[in-house]
NUKOL-773387 format. One record per residue (C-alpha): residue number from 1; residue in one letter; x, y, z. Coordinates in pm, whole numbers, plus 50000, padded with zeros to 5 digits. Layout:
BEGIN
[NUM, a, [X, Y, Z]];
...
//
This chain:
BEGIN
[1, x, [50000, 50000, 50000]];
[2, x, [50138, 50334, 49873]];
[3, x, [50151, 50607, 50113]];
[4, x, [49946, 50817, 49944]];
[5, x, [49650, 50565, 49931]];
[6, x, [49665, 50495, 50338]];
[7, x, [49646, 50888, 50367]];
[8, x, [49321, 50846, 50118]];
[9, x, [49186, 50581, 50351]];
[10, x, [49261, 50750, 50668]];
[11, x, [49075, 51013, 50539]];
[12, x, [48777, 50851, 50452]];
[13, x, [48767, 50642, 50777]];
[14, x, [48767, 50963, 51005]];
[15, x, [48480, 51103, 50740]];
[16, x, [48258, 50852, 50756]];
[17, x, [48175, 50820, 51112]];
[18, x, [48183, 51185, 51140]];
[19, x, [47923, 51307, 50884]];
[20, x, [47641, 51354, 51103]];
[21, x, [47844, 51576, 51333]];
[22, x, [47916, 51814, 51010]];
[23, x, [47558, 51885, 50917]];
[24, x, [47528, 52033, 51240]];
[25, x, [47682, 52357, 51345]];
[26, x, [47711, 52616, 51629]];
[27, x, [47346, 52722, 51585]];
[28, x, [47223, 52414, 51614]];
[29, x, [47387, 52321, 51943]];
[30, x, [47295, 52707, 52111]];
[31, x, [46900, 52582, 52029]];
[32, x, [46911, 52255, 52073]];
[33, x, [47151, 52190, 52428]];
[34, x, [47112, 52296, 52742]];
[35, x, [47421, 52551, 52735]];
[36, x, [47569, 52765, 52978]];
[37, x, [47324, 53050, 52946]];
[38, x, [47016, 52804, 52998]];
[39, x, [47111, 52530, 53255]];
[40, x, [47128, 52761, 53542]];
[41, x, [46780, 52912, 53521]];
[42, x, [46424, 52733, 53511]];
[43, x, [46123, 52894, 53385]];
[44, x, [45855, 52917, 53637]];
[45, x, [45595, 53144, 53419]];
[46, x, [45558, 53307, 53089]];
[47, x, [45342, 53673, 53029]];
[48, x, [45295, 53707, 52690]];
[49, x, [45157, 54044, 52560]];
[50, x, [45164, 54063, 52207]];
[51, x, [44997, 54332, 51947]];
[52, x, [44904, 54172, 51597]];
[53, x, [44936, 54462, 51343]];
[54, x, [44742, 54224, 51066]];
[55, x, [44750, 54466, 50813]];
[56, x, [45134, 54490, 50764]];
[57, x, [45209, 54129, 50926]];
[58, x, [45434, 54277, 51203]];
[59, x, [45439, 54216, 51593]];
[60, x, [45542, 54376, 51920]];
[61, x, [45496, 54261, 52235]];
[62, x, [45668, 54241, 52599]];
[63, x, [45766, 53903, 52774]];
[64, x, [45780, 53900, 53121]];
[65, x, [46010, 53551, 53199]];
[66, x, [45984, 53441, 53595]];
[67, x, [46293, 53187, 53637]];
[68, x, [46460, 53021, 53883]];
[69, x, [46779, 53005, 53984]];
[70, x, [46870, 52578, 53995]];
[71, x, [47216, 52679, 53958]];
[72, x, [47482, 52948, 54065]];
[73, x, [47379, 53169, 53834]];
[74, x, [47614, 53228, 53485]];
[75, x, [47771, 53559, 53335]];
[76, x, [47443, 53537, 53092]];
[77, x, [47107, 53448, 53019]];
[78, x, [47040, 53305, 52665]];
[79, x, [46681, 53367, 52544]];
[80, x, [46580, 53268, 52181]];
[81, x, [46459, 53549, 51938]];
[82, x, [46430, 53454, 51588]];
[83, x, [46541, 53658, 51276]];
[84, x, [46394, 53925, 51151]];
[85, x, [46223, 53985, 51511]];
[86, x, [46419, 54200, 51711]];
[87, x, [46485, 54225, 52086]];
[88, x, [46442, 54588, 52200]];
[89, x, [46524, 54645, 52572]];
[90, x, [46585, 54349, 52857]];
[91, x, [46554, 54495, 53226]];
[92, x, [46509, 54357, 53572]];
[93, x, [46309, 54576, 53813]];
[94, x, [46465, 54920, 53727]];
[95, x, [46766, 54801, 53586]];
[96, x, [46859, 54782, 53228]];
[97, x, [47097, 54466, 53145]];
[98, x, [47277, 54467, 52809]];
[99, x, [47286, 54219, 52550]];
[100, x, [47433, 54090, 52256]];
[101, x, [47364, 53846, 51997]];
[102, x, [47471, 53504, 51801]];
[103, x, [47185, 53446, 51513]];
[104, x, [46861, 53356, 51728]];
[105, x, [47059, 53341, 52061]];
[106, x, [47057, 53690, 52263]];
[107, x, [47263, 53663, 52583]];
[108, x, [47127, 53883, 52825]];
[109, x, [47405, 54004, 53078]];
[110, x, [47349, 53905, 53466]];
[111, x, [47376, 54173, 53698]];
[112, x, [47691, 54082, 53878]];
[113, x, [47638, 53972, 54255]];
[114, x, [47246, 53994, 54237]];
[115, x, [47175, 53655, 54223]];
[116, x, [47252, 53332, 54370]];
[117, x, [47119, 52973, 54342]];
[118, x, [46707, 52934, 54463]];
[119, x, [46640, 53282, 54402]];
[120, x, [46337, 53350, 54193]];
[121, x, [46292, 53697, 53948]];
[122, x, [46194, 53828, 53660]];
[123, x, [46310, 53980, 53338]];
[124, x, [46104, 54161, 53122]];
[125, x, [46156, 54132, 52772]];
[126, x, [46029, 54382, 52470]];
[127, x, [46034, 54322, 52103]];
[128, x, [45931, 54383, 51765]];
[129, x, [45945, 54326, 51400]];
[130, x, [45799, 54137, 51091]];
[131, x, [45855, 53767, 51218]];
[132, x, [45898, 53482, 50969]];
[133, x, [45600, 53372, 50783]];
[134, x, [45478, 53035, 50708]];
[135, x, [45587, 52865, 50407]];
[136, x, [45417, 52502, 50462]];
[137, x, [45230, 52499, 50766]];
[138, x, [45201, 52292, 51042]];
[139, x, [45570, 52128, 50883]];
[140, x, [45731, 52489, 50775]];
[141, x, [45563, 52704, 51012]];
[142, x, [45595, 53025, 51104]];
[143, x, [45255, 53297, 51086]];
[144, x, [45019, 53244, 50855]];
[145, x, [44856, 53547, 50731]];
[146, x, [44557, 53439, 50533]];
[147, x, [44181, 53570, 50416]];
[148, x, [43896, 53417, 50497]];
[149, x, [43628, 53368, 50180]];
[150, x, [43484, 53681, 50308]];
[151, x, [43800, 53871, 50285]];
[152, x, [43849, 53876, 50676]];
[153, x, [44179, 53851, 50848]];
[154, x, [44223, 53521, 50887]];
[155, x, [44583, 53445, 51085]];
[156, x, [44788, 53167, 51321]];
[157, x, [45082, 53051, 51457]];
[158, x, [45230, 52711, 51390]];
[159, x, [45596, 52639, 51530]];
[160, x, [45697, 52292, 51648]];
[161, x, [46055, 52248, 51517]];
[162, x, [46092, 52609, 51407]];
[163, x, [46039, 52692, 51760]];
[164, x, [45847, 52944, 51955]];
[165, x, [46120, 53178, 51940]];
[166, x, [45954, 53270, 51605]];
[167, x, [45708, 53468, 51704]];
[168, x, [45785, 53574, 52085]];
[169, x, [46112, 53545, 52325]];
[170, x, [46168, 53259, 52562]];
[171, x, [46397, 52993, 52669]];
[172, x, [46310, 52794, 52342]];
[173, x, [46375, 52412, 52461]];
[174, x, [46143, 52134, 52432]];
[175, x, [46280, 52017, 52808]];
[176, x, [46233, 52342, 53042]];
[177, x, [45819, 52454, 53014]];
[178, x, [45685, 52665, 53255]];
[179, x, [45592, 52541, 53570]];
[180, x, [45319, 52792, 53661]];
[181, x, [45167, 52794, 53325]];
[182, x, [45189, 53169, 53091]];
[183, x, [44931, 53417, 53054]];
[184, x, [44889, 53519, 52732]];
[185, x, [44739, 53879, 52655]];
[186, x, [44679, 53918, 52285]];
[187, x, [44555, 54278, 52079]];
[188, x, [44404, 54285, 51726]];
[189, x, [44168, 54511, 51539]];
[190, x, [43808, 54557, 51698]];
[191, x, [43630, 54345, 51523]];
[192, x, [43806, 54043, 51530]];
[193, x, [43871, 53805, 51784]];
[194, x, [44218, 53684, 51924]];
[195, x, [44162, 53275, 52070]];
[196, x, [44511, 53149, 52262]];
[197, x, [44549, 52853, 52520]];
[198, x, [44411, 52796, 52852]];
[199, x, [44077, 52997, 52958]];
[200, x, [43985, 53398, 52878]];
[201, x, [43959, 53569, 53194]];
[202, x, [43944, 53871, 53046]];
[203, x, [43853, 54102, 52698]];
[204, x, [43926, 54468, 52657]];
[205, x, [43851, 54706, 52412]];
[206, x, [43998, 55038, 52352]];
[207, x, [44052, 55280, 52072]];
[208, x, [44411, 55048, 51965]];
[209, x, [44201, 54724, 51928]];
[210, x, [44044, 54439, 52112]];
[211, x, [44245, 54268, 52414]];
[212, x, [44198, 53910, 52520]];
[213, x, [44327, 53786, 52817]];
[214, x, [44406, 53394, 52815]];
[215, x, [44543, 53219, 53140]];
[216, x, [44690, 52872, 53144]];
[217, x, [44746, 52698, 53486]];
[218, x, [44921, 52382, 53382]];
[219, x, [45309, 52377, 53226]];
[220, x, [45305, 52448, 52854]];
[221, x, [45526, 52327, 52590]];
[222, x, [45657, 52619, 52423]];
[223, x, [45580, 52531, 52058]];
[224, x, [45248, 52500, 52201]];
[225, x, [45164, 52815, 52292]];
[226, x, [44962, 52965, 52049]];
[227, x, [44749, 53242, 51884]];
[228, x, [44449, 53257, 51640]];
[229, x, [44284, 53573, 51479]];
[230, x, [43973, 53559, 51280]];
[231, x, [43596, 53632, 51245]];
[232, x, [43487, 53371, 51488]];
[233, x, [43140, 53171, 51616]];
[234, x, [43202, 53044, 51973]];
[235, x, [42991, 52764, 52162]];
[236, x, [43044, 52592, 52488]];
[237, x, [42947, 52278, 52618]];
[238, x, [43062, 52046, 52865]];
[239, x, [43175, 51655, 52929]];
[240, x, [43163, 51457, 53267]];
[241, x, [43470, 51310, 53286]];
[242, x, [43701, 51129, 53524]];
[243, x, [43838, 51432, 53662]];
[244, x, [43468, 51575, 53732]];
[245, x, [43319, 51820, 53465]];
[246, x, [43556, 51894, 53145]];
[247, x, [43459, 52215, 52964]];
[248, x, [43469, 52208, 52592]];
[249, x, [43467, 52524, 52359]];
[250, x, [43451, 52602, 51987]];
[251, x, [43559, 52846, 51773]];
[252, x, [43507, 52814, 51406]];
[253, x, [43485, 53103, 51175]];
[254, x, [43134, 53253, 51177]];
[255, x, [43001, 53107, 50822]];
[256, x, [43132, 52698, 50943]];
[257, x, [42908, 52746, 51261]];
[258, x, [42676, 52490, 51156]];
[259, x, [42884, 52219, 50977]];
[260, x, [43114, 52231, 51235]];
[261, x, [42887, 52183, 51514]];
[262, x, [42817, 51825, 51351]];
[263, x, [43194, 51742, 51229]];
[264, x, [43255, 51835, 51600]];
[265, x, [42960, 51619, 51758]];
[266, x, [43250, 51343, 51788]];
[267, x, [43451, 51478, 52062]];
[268, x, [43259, 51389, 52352]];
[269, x, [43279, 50993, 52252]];
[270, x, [43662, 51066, 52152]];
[271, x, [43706, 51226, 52490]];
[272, x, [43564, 50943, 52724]];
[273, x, [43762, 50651, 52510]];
[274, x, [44091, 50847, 52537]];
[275, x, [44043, 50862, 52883]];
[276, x, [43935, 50481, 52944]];
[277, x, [44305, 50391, 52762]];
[278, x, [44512, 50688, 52872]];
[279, x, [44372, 50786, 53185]];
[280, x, [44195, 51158, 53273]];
[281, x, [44250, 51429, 53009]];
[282, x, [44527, 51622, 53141]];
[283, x, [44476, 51951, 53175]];
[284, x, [44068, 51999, 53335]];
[285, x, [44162, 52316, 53495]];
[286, x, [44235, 52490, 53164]];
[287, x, [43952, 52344, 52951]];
[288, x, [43955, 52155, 52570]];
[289, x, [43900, 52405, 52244]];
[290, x, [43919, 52315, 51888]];
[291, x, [43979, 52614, 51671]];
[292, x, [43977, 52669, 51367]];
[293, x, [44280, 52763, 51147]];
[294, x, [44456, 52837, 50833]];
[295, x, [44655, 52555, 50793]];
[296, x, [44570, 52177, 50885]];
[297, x, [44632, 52103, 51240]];
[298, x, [44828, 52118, 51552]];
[299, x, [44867, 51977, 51872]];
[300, x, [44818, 52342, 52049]];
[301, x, [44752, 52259, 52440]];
[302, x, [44406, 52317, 52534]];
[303, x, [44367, 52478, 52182]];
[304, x, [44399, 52238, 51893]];
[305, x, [44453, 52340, 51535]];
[306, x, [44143, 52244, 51327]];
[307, x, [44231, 52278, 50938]];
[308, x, [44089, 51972, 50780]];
[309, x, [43760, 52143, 50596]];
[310, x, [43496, 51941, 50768]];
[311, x, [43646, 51624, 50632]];
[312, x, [43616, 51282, 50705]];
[313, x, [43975, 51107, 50669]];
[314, x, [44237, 51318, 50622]];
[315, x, [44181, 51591, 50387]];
[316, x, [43886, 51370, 50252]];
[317, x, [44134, 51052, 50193]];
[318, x, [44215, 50736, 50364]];
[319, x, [44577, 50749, 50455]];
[320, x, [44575, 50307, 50577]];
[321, x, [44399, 50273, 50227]];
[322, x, [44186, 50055, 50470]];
[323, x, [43836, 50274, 50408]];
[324, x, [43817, 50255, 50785]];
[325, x, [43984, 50588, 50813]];
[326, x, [43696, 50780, 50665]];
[327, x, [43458, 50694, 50926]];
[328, x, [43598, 50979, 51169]];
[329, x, [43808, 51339, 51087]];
[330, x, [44154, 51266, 51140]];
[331, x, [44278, 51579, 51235]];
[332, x, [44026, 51605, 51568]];
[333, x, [44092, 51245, 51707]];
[334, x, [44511, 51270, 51630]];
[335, x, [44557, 51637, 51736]];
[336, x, [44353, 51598, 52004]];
[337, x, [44535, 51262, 52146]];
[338, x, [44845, 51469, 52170]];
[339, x, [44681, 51594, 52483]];
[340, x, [44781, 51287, 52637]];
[341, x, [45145, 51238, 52451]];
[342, x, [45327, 51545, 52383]];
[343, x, [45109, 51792, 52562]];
[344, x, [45100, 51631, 52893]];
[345, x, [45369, 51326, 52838]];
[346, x, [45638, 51515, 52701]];
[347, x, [46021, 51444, 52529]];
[348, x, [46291, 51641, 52678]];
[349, x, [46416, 51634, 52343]];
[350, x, [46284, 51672, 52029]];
[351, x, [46481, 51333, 51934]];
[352, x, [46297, 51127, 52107]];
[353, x, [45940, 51310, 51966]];
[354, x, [45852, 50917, 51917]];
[355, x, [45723, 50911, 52238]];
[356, x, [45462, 51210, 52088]];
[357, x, [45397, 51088, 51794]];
[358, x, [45410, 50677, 51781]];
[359, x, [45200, 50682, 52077]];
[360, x, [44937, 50956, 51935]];
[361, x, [44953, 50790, 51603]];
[362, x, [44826, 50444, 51823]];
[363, x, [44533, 50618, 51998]];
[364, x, [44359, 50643, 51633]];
[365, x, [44367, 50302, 51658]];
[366, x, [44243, 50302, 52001]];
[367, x, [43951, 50575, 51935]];
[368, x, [43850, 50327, 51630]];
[369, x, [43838, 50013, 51844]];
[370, x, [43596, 50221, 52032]];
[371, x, [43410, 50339, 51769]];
[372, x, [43396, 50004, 51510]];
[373, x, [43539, 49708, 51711]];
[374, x, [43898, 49532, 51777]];
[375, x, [43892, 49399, 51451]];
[376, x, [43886, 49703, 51216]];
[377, x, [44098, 49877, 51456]];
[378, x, [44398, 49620, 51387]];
[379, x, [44317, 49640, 51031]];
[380, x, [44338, 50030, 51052]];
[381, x, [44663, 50053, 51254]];
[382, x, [44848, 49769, 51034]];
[383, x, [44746, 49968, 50758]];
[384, x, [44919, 50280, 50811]];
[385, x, [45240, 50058, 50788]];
[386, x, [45227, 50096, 50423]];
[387, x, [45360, 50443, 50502]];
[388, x, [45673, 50330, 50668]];
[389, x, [45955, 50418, 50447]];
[390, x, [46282, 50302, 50669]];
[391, x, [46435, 50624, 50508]];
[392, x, [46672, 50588, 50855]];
[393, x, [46615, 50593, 51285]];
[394, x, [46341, 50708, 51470]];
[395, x, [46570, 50877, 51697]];
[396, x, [46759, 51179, 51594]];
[397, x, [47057, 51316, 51701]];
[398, x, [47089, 51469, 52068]];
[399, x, [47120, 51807, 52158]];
[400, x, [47131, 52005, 51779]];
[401, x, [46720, 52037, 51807]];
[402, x, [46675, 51724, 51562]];
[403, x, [46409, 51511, 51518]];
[404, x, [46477, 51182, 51353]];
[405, x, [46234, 51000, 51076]];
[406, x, [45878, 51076, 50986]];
[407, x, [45845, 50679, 51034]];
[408, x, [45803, 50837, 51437]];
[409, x, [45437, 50808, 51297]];
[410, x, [45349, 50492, 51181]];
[411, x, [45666, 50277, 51277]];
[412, x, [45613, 50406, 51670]];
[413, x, [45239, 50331, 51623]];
[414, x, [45368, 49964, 51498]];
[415, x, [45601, 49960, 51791]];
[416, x, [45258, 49994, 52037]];
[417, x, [45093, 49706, 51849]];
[418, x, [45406, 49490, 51858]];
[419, x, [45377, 49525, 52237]];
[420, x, [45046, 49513, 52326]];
[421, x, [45039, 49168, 52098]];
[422, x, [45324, 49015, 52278]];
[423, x, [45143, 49137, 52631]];
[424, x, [44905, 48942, 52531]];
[425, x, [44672, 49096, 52789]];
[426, x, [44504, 49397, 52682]];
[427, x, [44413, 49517, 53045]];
[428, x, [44733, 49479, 53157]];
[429, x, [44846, 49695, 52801]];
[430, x, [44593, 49965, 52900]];
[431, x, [44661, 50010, 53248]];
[432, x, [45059, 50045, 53107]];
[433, x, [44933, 50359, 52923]];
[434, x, [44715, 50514, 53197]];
[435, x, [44994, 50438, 53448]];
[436, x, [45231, 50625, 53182]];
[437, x, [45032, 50910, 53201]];
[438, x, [45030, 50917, 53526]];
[439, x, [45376, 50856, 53657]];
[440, x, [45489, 51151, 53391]];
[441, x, [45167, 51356, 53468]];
[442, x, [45285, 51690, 53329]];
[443, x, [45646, 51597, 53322]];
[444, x, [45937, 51527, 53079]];
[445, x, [46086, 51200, 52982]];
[446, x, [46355, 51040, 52817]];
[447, x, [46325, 50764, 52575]];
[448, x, [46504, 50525, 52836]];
[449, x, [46241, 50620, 53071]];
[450, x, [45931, 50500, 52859]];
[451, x, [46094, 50222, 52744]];
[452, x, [46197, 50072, 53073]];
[453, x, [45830, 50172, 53185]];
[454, x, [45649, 49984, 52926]];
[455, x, [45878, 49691, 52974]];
[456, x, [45861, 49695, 53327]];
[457, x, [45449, 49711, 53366]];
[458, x, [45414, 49441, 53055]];
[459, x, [45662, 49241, 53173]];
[460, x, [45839, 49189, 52849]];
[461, x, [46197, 49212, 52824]];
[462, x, [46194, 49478, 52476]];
[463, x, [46570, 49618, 52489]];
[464, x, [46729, 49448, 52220]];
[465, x, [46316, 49500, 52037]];
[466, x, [46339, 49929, 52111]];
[467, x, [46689, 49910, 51978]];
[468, x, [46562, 49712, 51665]];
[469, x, [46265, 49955, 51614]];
[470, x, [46405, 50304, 51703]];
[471, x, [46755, 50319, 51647]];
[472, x, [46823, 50124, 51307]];
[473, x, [46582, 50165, 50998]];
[474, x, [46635, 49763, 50966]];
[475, x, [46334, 49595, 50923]];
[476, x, [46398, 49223, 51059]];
[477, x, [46383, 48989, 50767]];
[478, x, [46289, 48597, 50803]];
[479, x, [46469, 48356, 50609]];
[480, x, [46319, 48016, 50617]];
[481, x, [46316, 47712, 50451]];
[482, x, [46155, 47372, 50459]];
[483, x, [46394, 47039, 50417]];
[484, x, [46321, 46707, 50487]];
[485, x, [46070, 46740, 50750]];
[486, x, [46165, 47060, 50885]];
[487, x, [46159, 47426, 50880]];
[488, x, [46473, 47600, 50924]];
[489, x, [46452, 48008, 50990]];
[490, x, [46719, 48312, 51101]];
[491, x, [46631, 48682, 51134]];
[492, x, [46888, 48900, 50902]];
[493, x, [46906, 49259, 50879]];
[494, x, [46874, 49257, 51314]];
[495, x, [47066, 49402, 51594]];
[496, x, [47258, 49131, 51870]];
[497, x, [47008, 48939, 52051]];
[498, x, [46672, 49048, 51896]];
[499, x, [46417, 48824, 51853]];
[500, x, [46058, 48790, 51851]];
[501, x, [45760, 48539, 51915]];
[502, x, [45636, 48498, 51537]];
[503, x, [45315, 48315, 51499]];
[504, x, [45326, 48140, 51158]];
[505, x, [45068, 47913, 50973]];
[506, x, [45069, 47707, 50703]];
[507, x, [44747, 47595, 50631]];
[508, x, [44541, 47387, 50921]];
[509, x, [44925, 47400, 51072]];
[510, x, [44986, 47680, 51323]];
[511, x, [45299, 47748, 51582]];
[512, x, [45489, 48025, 51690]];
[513, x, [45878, 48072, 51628]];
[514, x, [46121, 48284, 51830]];
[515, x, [46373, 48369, 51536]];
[516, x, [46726, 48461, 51636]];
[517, x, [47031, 48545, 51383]];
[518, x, [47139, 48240, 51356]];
[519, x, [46961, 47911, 51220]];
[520, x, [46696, 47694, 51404]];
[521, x, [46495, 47413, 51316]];
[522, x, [46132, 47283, 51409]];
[523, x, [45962, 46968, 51303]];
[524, x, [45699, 47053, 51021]];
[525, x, [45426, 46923, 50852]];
[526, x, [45273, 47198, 50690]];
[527, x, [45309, 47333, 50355]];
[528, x, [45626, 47465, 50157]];
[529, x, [45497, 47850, 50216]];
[530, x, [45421, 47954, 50554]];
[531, x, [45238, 48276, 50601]];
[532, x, [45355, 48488, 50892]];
[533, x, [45106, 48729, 51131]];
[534, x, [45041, 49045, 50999]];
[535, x, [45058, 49198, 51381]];
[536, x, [45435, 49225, 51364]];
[537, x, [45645, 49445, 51090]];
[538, x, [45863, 49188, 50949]];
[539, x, [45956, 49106, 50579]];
[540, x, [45992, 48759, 50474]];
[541, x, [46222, 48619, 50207]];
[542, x, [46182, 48220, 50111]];
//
């Protein structure tokens, strides 16, 4: 080997390995890690008060942050602003504090001495500017300014990814919401109406425009708090729930009123099954809303995004190709089990957004098997595999604010069913995702944390099957053939010790097989083509 060709190699072996680390750079790591000028303080409450100027899509508002100090407090205080918004003055009581800024990072400077570790304070935050508007909402968010037919202002927010930082300033990580909730105070033109989170306490009119006053008591995600502007019909009703009396409201724009009052006649029924599989809707104290929007949908706590046109199915289509999926509007029932995963369940980071979205993407399947029966619900939720495209892991990359594949969806919803058919008990498999619920009632969680949770409280032992499932894109493969008498069959494509319990028929001939990497044999006396159960995501080569 030449010299110059081991230098070529060298090269190449340090590249390889390293490629993820080079699509990530500074930014990246100031948004998505827990730096020096965020691990030291904890948000305890957010209030928002923002003016809407629709007319010339710009915003200006004041932030008032309450934080505690967990730590000896640093030389700064990062808060996230994004580009073009600007930040305009950052003070603490009657003190100034100077700043500077890295892209969508401004470091506030700590008064020197002033704090120390347990104190609590605020810093008041004002801004302004034309922020970022939406290019592909909910996926490329940002504000969408739209019309309604009758040429009223018709606007939202929609920010998970992007980040709240779009549109106001905060500590912009998935793993540090507020523990005291946010108040949210929100000003458009008089006759419109401004709809956020939580409850309105509040609405104030004056010769600058109409002022609603929304309080939320429970922590919020960031990317979940939320704004909506248009010319709106409200109703309210009410559910009896587990938690006592659940209030429901509904705003739709004024000319939907009555088709929406039937799409929306499904919540109540979606409501009480959510609750009999997940446990109590999580946040009673600040009330359920659907809303309706400019763009599809969104998980917004205690304000969901409603964009879907009145549609059964999403956007008027079966995404399983099953036909089962056009018996209910799929934006209501998903958005709306987010409440449980994501909302109240929530990933410190955005890498492990599985837990959100596999889980959410499973309680379809759970509101259909209370709608249509067991049966149809299998058929649904094995049907939605079809949109699995292994592209690469469910899990991203830590700390650079990455998510990892869209397969999150339906591959973490096939994850659920893999589990709850190996539990083979489906009260024990229910009171697993209630007890989830309630162990990380309002909190944050790791990956690690739900997995050793579910396996724990089914009973399985799923390390090597989680490692399988969310951290290669391998779909386990079974090899098998039939010699002589017997079967033969090996997983490929699978990580060290992985294996499951495969049922497999051939006709009248039935068994189950726990598959391995290497080569095992059974006695058979069925057929030369066995047929393997649909319940598991496995391919199959002869």
């Amino acid at each position: 080997m030449t010299k110059k060709i081991f230098i070529v190699i060298l090269y190449m072996w340090y590249l390889l390995p390293a490629n993820t680390t080079f699509a990530f750079n500074h930014a990246d790591t100031l948004r998505g890690s827990n730096g020096i000028g965020r691990a030291w303080w904890d948000a305890q409450h957010y209030a928002l008060a923002v003016k809407l100027d629709i007319e010339r899509g710009r915003i200006s508002g004041t932030n008032k942050i309450v934080f505690k100090a967990i730590q000896a407090p640093a030389d700064v205080m990062q808060v996230d602003l994004q580009e073009p918004l600007v930040m305009d003055k950052a003070y603490c009581g009657g003190d100034t504090l100077p700043f500077t800024k890295e892209g969508n990072a401004w470091f506030i400077k700590c008064p020197a001495g002033k704090w120390k570790q347990g104190d609590v304070d605020t810093i008041t935050i004002t801004y302004h500017g034309q922020p970022r508007e939406a290019v592909k909402p909910p996926w490329d968010g940002g504000i969408s300014w739209q019309l309604d037919k009758n040429g009223n202002p018709f606007a939202a927010v929609s920010c998970q990814g992007l980040g709240a930082s779009v549109w106001w300033p905060c500590k912009d990580a998935q793993w540090d919401e507020p523990d005291s909730g946010m108040s949210i105070a929100l000003t458009v033109p008089n006759d419109l109406m401004a709809v956020s989170n939580g409850r309105c306490v509040n609405q104030m009119q004056t010769d600058e425009g109409t002022t609603a006053f929304w309080e939320v008591k429970n922590p919020i995600n960031t990317y979940d708090a939320t704004f909506y502007v248009g010319k709106y019909a409200h109703w309210h009703d009410t559910l009896m729930g587990e938690k006592g009396v659940l209030d429901l409201d509904f705003w739709v724009l004024h000319y939907n009123e009555e088709k929406a009052r039937k799409q929306f006649a499904i919540v109540k029924q979606m409501i009480h099954c959510f609750e009999y599989w997940m446990g109590p809707y999580p946040f009673y104290e600040d009330g359920y809303k659907l809303v309706e929007a400019p763009y599809l949908g969104m998980e917004h706590q205690s304000a969901i995004a409603y964009g879907n046109g009145y549609k059964m199915g999403y956007e008027g289509h079966d995404r399983t190709g099953t036909g089962i999926g056009m018996n209910f509007d799929y934006i209501v029932v998903h958005e709306s089990g987010h409440e449980w995963f994501g909302n109240n369940v929530t990933a410190r980071d955005i890498a492990d957004n599985w837990v959100h979205e596999g889980i959410t993407t499973y309680s379809e399947k759970l509101f259909v098997e209370c709608l249509l029966g067991k049966a149809k619900a299998d058929k649904y939720c094995i049907g939605e595999w079809g949109n699995i495209r292994n592209d690469k892991p469910i899990i991203g990359p830590y700390g650079v604010n990455e998510e990892g594949s869209g397969d999150m969806y339906d591959k973490g919803a096939a994850i659920m069913h893999m589990i709850r058919t190996m539990a083979k008990d489906d009260e024990k498999f229910r009171m697993m995702l209630r007890g989830l619920g309630k162990e990380y009632y309002h909190k944050l969680v790791t990956t690690q944390e739900v997995e050793a949770y579910i396996a724990t409280h089914t009973g399985l032992n799923l390390a090597s099957f989680f490692d399988q499932y969310l951290r290669t894109k391998n779909i386990p493969e079974l090899e098998y053939y039939i010699k002589d008498g017997k079967l033969l069959y090996k997983f490929n494509n699978t990580n060290k010790d992985f294996t499951l319990p495969l049922p497999i028929s051939s006709g009248k001939v039935k068994t189950t097989i726990n598959p391995t990497s290497e080569f095992q044999s059974i006695k058979w006396k069925g057929g030369y083509t066995i047929a393997v159960s649909n319940d598991f995501l496995v391919e199959v080569k002869k």
